[in-house]
C-alpha positions in Angstrom: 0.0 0.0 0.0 2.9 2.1 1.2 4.7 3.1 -2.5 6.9 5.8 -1.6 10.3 5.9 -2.0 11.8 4.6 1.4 9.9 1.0 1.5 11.2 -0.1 -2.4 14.5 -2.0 -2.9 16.4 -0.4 -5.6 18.1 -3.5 -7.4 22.3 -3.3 -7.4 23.4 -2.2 -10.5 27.0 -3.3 -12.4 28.5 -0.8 -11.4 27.4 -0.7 -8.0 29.0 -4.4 -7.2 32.3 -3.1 -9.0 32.5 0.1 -6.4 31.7 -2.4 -3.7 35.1 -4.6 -4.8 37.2 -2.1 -5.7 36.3 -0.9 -1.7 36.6 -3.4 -0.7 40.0 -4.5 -2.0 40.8 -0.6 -1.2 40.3 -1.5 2.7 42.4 -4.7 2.5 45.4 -3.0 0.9 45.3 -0.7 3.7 45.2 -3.1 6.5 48.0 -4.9 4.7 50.0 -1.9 4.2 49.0 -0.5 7.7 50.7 -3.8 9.0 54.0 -4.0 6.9 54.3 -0.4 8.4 53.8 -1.0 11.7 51.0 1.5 12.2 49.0 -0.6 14.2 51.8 -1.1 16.8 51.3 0.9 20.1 53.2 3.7 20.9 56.2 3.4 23.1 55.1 4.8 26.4 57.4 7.0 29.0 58.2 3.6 31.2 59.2 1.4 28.5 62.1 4.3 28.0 62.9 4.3 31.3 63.1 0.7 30.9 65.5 1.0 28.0 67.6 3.8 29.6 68.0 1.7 33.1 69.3 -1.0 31.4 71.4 0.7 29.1 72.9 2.5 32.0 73.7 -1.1 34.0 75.1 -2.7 31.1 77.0 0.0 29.8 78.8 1.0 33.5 79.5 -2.8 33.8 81.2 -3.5 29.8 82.9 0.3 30.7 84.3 -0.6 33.9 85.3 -4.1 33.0 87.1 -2.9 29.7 89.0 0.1 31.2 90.2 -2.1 33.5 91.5 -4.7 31.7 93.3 -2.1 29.0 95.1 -0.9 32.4 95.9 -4.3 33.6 97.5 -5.2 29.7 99.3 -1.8 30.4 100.4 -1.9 33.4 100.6 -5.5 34.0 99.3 -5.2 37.3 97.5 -9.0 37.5 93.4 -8.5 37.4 93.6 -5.8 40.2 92.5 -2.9 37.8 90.2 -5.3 36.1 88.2 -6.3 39.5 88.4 -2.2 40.4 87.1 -1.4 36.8 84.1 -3.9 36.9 83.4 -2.3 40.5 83.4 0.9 40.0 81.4 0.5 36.2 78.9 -1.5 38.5 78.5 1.1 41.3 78.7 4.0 38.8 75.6 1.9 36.5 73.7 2.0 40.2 74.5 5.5 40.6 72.8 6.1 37.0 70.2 4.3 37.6 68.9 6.2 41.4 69.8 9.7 39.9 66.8 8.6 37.2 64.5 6.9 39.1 64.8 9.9 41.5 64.3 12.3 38.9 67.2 14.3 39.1 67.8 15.9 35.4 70.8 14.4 33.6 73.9 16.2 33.8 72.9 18.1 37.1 75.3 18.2 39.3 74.6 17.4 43.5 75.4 20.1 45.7 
């Protein structure tokens, strides 16, 4: 009874069903090329830098310490003293690195 507009199905044309592909196919592209880029990864948040930097400060004090001293125990000859003093001091100064951070105090500030 009702012969308006709104109640009638209007039948899918050709080209209708091509549009709806090539969309289709559009949206796919995207979600692959979204993933090859990595744009669907989260972003890296403050702590996972932290993360990064604490470790980076631990493991670069304790290779630093440990190689300094060994070159000064090849140099001097002085028979895994300096090596031993290196690695402790690369370890304390790694832990020192790491509280100044997790304190907050700005890098390169000095203590007074």
């Amino acid at each position: 009874m009702a012969e308006n507009g709104s109640d009638r199905q209007v039948p899918e044309t050709p080209e209708d069903a091509r549009i709806d592909s090539l969309e289709e196919r559009l949206r796919r592209a995207q979600e692959r090329e979204a993933e090859r880029t990595g744009a669907n990864r989260p972003a890296r948040d403050d702590s996972e830098a932290q993360g990064g930097r604490v470790l980076s400060y631990l493991l670069g004090g304790l290779f630093g310490g440990t190689l300094v001293g060994w070159t000064i125990d090849r140099l001097a000859g002085t028979g895994g003293v300096a090596l031993i003093v290196g690695l402790v001091l690369g370890i304390v100064g790694g832990f020192w690195s790491i509280v100044r951070i997790s304190t907050g105090a700005k890098p390169g500030a000095r203590d007074e």
